[in-house]
C-alpha positions as CSV (number, residue, x, y, z in Angstrom):
1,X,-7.9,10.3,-5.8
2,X,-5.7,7.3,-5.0
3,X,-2.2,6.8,-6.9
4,X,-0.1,4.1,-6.7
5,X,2.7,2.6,-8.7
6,X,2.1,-1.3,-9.6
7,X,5.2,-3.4,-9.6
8,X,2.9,-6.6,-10.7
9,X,0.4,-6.3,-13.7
10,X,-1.7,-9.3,-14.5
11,X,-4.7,-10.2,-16.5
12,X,-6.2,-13.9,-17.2
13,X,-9.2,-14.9,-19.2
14,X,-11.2,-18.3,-20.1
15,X,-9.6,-18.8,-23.5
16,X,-11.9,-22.3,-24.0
17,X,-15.2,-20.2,-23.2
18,X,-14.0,-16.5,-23.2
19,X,-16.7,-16.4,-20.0
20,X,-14.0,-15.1,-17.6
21,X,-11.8,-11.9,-17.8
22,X,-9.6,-10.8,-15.2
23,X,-7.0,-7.3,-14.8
24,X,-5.4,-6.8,-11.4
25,X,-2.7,-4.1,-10.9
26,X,-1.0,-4.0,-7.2
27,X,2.1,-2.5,-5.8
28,X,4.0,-5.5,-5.0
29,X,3.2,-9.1,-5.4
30,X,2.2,-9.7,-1.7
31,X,-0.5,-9.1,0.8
32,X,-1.4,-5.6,2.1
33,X,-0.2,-3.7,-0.7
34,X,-2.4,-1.1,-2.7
35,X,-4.0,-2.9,-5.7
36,X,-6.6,-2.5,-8.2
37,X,-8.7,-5.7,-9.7
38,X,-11.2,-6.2,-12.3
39,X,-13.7,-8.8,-13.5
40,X,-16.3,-9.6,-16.0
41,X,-18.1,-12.5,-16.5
42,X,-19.8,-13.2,-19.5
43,X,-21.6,-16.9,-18.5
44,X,-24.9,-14.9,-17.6
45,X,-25.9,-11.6,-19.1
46,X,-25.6,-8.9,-16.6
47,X,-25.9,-5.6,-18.1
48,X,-22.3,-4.9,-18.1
49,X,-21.8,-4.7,-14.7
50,X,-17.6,-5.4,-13.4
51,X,-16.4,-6.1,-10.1
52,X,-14.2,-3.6,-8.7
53,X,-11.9,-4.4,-5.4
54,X,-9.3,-2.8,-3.8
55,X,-7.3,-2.7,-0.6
56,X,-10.0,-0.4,1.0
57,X,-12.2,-3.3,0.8
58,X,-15.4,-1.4,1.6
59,X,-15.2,0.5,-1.8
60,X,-15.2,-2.5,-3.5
61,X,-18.4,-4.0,-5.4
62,X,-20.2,-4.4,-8.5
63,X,-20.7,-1.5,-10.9
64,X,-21.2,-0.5,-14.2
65,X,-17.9,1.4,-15.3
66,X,-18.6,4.3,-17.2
67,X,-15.1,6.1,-17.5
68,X,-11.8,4.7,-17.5
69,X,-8.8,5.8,-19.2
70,X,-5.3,3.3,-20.1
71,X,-2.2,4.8,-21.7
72,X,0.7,3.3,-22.4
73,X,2.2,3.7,-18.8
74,X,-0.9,4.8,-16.7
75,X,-4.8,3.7,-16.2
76,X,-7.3,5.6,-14.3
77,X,-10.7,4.7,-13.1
78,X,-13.4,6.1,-12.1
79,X,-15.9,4.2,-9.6
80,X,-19.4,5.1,-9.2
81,X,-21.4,5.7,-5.9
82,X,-21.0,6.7,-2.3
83,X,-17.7,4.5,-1.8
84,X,-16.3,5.0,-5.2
85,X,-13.7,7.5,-6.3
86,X,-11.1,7.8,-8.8
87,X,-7.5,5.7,-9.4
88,X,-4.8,6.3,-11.0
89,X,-2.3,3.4,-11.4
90,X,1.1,3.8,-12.8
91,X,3.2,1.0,-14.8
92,X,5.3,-0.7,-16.9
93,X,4.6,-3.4,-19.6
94,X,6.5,-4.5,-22.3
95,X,4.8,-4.1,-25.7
96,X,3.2,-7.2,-26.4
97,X,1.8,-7.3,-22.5
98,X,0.4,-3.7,-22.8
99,X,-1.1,-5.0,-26.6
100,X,-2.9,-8.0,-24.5
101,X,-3.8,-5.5,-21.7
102,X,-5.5,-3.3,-23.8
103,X,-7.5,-6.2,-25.0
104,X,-8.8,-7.8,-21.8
105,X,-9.7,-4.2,-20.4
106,X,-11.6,-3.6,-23.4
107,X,-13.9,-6.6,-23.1
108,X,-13.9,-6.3,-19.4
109,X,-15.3,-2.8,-20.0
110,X,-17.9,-3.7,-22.6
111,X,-18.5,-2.5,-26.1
112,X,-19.4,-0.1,-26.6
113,X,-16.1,0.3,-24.5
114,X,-16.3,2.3,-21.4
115,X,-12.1,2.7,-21.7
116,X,-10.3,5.6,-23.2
117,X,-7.0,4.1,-25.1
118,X,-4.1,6.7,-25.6
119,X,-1.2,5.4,-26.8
């Protein structure tokens, strides 16, 4: 299991053509720090596959996402496959961030959603 505190939570999406989603959580805003990203595009079907990358950038790769869980101060995530393994991020939003979070990790996740909401 890898744990790290993120400093700097971010998430984007195509709001013209809602074809785009984006989450990335990382320790600091700068290179060679621990992070966590997402993305989901929705231009061409894919079976709900997401692309996971990290700083241990040969666990990172397209999967389907079958369990992940987001709290109001913590998300963990489970990666399939030989390289995969489980992370737990730790953080701090304020309200209407962790309300728009919650929302782009749900689509990013697929419905029926993959993601676990507590809180």
């Amino acid at each position: 299991m890898i744990e790290f505190q993120a400093q700097d939570v971010s998430y984007s999406e195509d709001l013209e053509f809602r074809e785009y989603f984006q989450v990335l959580f990382q320790e600091k805003d700068e290179p060679g720090v621990k992070y966590v990203l997402l993305q989901r595009q929705f231009e061409i079907p894919d079976g709900g596959v997401c692309y996971f990358e990290c700083d241990e950038i040969e666990r990172s790769g397209s999967h389907v996402i079958r369990k992940a869980k987001l709290s109001r101060d913590r998300f963990e995530i489970d990666v399939p496959g030989e390289d995969g393994g489980k992370w737990v991020v730790a953080f701090e939003l304020e309200d209407r961030r962790y309300v728009a979070l919650k929302e782009v990790l749900s689509i990013i996740l697929g419905k029926p959603s993959r993601l676990e909401i507590k809180g």
